[in-house]
N, C-alpha and C positions, 0 to 999 in steps of 0.2 A: 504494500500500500504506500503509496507518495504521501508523504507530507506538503501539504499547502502550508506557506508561509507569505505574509504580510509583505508588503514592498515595504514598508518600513523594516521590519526585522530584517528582511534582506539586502537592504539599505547599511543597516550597522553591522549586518555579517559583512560584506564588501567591505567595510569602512574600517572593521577591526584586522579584516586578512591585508588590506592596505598597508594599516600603521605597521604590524609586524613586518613587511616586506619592508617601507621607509625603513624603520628601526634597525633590521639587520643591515642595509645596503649603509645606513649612517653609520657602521659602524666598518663595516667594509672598505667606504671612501677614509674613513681615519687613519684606517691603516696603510692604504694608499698614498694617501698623501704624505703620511710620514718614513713611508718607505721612495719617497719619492717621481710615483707616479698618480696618473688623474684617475676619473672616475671609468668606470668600463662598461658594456654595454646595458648590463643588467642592471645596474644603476640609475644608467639615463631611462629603461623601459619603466621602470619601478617611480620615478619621478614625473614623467610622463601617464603612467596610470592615476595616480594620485591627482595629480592636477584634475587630467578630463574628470577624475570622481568627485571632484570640489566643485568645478568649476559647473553640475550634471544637478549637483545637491545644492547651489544657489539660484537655480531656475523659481 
Protein backbone atom coordinates (compact mmCIF):
# COMPACT_ATOMS: atom_id res chain seq x y z
CA UNK A 1 0.00 0.00 0.00
CA UNK A 2 1.57 3.63 -0.96
CA UNK A 3 1.49 6.11 1.49
CA UNK A 4 -0.04 9.40 0.58
CA UNK A 5 1.78 12.32 1.92
CA UNK A 6 0.86 16.07 2.06
CA UNK A 7 2.95 18.42 -0.34
CA UNK A 8 3.70 20.14 2.79
CA UNK A 9 5.30 17.03 4.42
CA UNK A 10 6.89 16.50 1.33
CA UNK A 11 7.99 19.96 1.11
CA UNK A 12 10.14 19.41 4.52
CA UNK A 13 11.14 16.00 3.41
CA UNK A 14 13.00 17.60 0.33
CA UNK A 15 13.92 20.40 2.59
CA UNK A 16 15.56 18.31 5.30
CA UNK A 17 17.37 15.79 2.50
CA UNK A 18 18.58 19.22 1.08
CA UNK A 19 20.03 20.74 4.25
CA UNK A 20 21.85 17.23 4.83
CA UNK A 21 23.30 17.30 1.37
CA UNK A 22 24.36 21.46 1.91
CA UNK A 23 25.68 20.34 5.38
CA UNK A 24 27.86 17.43 4.07
CA UNK A 25 29.11 19.25 0.71
CA UNK A 26 29.93 22.41 3.46
CA UNK A 27 31.89 20.48 4.81
CA UNK A 28 33.42 18.93 1.96
CA UNK A 29 34.24 22.55 0.39
CA UNK A 30 36.25 23.12 3.93
CA UNK A 31 38.25 20.76 3.36
CA UNK A 32 38.93 21.71 -0.09
CA UNK A 33 39.70 24.80 0.30
CA UNK A 34 42.18 24.03 2.95
CA UNK A 35 43.64 21.58 1.07
CA UNK A 36 43.98 23.88 -1.54
CA UNK A 37 41.59 23.27 -4.12
CA UNK A 38 37.76 24.77 -5.11
CA UNK A 39 34.60 23.27 -4.90
CA UNK A 40 33.74 20.04 -7.33
CA UNK A 41 30.96 19.01 -9.14
CA UNK A 42 28.72 17.70 -6.41
CA UNK A 43 28.97 20.80 -4.68
CA UNK A 44 27.80 23.02 -7.27
CA UNK A 45 24.74 20.24 -8.17
CA UNK A 46 23.86 20.24 -4.28
CA UNK A 47 23.81 24.35 -4.37
CA UNK A 48 22.17 24.58 -7.28
CA UNK A 49 19.26 22.02 -5.94
CA UNK A 50 18.99 24.01 -2.86
CA UNK A 51 18.59 27.33 -4.48
CA UNK A 52 15.72 26.19 -7.32
CA UNK A 53 14.01 24.51 -3.64
CA UNK A 54 14.06 28.04 -2.16
CA UNK A 55 13.61 29.98 -4.63
CA UNK A 56 10.09 27.00 -5.68
CA UNK A 57 9.03 27.44 -1.64
CA UNK A 58 8.97 31.44 -2.09
CA UNK A 59 6.31 31.34 -4.86
Amino acid sequence: MEMMMSNESKRKLEAEKLAGFLEQDWQNLLAHVAAGRGPDATMERTVKQVIAFLRSESV
